[in-house]
C-alpha positions as CSV (number, residue, x, y, z in Angstrom):
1,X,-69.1,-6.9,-3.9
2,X,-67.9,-8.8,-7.3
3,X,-63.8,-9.7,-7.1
4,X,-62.8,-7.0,-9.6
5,X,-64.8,-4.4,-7.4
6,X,-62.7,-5.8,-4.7
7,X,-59.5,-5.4,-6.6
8,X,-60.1,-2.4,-7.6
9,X,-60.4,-1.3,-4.0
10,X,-57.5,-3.4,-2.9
11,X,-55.4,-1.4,-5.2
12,X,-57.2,1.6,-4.3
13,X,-56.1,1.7,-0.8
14,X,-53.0,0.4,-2.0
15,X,-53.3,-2.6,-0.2
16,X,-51.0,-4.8,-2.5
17,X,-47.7,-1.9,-2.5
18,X,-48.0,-2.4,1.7
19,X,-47.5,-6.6,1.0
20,X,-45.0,-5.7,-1.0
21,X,-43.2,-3.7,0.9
22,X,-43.5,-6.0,3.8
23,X,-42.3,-8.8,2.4
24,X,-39.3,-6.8,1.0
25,X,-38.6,-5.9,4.2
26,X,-38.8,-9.1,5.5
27,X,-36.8,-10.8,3.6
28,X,-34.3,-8.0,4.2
29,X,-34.6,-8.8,8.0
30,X,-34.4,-12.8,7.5
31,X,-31.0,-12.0,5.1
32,X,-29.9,-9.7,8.7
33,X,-30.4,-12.4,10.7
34,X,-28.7,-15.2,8.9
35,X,-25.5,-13.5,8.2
36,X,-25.0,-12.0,12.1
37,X,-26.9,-15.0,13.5
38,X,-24.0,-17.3,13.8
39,X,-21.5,-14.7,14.7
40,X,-23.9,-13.5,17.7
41,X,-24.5,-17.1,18.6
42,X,-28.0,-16.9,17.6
43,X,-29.6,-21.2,16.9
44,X,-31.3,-21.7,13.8
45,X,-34.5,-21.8,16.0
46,X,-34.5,-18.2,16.5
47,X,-34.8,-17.4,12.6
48,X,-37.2,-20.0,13.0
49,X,-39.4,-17.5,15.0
50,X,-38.2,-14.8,13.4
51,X,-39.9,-16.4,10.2
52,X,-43.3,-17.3,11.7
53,X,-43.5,-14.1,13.7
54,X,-43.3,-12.3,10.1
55,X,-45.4,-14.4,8.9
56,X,-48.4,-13.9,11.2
57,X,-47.5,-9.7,10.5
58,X,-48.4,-9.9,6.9
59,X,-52.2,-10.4,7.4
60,X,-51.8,-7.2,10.5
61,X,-50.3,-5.4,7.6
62,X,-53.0,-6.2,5.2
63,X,-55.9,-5.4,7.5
64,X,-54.0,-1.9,8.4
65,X,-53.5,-0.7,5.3
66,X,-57.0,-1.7,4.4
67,X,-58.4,1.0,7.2
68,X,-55.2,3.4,7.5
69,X,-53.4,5.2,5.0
70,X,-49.6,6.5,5.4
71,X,-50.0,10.6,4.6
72,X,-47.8,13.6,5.3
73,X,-49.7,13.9,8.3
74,X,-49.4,10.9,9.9
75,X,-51.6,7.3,9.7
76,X,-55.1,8.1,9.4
77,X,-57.7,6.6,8.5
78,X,-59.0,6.0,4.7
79,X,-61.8,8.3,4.7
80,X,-60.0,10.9,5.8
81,X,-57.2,11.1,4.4
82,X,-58.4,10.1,0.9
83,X,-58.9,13.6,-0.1
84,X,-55.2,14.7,0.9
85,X,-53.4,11.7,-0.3
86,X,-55.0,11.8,-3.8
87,X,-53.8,15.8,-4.3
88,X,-50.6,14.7,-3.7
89,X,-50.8,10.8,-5.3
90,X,-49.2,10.2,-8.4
91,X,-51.3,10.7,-11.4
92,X,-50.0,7.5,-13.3
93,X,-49.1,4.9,-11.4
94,X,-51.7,6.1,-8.9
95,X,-49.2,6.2,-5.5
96,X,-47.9,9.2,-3.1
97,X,-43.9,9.3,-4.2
98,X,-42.9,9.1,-0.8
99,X,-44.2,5.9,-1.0
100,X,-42.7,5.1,-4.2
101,X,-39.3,6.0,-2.9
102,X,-39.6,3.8,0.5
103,X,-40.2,0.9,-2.1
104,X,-37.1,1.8,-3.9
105,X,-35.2,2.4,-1.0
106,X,-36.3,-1.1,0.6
107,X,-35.2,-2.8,-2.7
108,X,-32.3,-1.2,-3.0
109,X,-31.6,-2.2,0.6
110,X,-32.7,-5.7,0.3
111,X,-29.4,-6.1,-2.9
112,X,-27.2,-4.1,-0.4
113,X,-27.9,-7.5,2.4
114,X,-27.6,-9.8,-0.8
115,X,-23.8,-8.5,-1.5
116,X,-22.8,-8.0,1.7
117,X,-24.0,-11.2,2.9
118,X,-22.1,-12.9,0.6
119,X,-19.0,-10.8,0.8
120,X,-19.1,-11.8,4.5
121,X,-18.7,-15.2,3.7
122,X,-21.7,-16.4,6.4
123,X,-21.1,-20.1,5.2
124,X,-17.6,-19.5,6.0
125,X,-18.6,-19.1,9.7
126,X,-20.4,-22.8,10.3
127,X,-17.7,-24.3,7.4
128,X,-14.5,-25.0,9.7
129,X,-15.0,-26.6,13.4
130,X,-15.7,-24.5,15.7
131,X,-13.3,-25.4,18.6
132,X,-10.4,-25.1,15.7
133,X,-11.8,-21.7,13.6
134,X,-7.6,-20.9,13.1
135,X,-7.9,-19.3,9.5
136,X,-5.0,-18.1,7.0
137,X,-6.5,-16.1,4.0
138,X,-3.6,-16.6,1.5
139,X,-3.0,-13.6,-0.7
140,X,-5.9,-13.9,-4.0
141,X,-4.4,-14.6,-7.5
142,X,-5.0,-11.6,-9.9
143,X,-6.4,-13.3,-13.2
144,X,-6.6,-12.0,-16.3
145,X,-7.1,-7.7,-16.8
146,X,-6.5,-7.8,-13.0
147,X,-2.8,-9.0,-12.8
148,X,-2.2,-5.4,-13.9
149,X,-4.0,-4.0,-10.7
150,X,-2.4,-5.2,-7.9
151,X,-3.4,-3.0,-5.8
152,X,-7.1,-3.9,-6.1
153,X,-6.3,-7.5,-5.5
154,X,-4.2,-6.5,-2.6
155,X,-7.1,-3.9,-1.0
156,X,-9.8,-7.3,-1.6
157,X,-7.1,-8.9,0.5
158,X,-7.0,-6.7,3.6
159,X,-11.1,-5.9,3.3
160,X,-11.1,-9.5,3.5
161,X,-8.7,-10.2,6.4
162,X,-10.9,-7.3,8.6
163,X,-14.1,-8.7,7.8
164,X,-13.2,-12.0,9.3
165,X,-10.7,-10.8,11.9
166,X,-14.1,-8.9,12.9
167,X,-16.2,-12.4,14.0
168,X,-14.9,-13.5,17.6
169,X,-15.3,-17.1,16.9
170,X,-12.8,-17.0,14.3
171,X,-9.1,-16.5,14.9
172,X,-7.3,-15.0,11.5
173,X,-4.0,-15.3,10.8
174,X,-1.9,-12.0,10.5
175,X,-1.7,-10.5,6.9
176,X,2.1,-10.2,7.2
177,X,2.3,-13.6,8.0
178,X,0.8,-15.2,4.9
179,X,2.2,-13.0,2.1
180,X,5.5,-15.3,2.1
181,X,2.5,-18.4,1.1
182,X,1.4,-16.6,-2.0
183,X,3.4,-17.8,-4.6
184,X,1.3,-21.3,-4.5
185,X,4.8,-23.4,-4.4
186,X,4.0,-25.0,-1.0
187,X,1.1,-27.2,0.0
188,X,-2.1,-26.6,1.7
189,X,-1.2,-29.4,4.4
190,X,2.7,-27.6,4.8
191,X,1.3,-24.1,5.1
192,X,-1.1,-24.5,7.7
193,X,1.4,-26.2,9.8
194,X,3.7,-23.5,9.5
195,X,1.1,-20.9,10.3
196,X,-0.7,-22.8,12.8
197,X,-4.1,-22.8,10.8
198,X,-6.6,-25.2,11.2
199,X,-7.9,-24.5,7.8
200,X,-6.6,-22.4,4.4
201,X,-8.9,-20.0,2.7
202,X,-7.5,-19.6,-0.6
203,X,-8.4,-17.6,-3.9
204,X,-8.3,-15.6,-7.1
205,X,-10.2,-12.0,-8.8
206,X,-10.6,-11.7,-12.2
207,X,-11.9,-8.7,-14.2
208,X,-13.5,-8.4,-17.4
209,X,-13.8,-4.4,-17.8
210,X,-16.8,-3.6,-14.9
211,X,-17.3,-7.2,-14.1
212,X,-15.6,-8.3,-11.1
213,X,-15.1,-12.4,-9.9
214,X,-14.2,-13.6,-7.0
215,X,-13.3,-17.3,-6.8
216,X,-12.9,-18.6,-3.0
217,X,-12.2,-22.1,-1.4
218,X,-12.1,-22.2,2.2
219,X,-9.6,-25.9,2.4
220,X,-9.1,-28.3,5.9
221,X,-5.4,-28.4,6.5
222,X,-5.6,-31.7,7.4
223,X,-7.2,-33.6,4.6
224,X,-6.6,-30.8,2.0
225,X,-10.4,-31.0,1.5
226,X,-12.7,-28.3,0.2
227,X,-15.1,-27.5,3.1
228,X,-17.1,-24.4,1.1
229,X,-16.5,-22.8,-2.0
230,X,-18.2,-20.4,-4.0
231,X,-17.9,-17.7,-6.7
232,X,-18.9,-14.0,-6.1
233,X,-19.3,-11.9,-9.4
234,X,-20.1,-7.9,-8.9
235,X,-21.3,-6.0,-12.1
């Protein structure tokens, strides 16, 4: 069989759209992993595994969609259910639409992790020691079109304080208890001392009509050093 006879039938049998989908969904479960790992204990050895075991799955995938097909009645095999996949098969882009939407769904699931992974601050987690995880999250500057909406900077707050209040290995700092800190007139080093906080995560939201930025620092209260930073923009 010449290679475009064999790409033709690779596409036929839809053989690349099952890769794809596999590795979207892997890479959803890898993105899974490495935000709850730390908070469920989990080493880096397990997404280790994790890795290798979806690895060796990919060529399994290949070979069954090769010899099954996915149709409205269940996994069969290609010869029979050629005939009753291609009544129902998209006439352009040559696949069923249920298939077409799992794709869609698996992407759109994939950029759901991708947020929420960073809005969980993972990094935040393995930043700050973790026989001293005492954390105050100071109240966030409003910048720009946002010092108007204070109560959006003030609702980032609290979603903030509950995410974090949420991972056992951390203790957080109560939100009544930090609001006197957000004027910015006392130090880093002064304020954790007063709230008993081993480290200071400090920030500011800025909005530029539907774009949104967050600008975090997560800062040692003893050497007023940065241990992570990062920026989060949502369109």
């Amino acid at each position: 069989m010449h290679m475009r006879s064999i790409l033709e039938e690779l596409r036929r049998r839809k053989v690349f759209q099952s890769l794809a989908a596999y590795l979207v969904a892997s890479w959803l479960i890898i993105q899974v992993f490495d935000v709850v790992g730390p908070a469920l204990g989990l080493s880096e050895t397990f997404l280790t595994y994790a890795v290798i075991t979806l690895a060796v799955g990919l060529p399994v995938v290949a070979v069954v969609a090769w010899f099954f097909e996915l149709t409205a009645g269940g996994l069969q095999r290609e010869s029979a259910a050629e005939s009753g996949v291609r009544a129902n098969a998209d006439p352009v882009r040559g696949a069923t639409p249920t298939f077409n939407y799992v794709i869609i769904a698996m992407l759109l699931a994939a950029l759901a992790v991708s947020l929420i992974s960073r809005d969980d601050l993972p990094e935040l987690i393995s930043a700050a020691d973790a026989a001293t995880q005492v954390v105050a999250v100071l109240p966030l500057q409003a910048l720009g079109e946002t010092a108007s909406d204070n109560g959006f900077v003030e609702g980032l707050h609290d979603d903030l304080l509950t995410m974090l209040s949420r991972i056992s290995s951390l203790r957080v700092i109560s939100r009544t208890s930090v609001l006197r800190y957000g004027d910015g007139k006392q130090s880093i080093p002064e304020i954790g001392r007063k709230l008993g906080a081993s480290s200071i995560l400090e920030g500011s939201v800025q909005r530029d009509g539907d774009r949104i930025r967050v600008n975090v620092q997560l800062i040692d209260v003893n050497t007023d050093e940065h241990l992570w930073a990062e920026i989060f923009e949502r369109p």
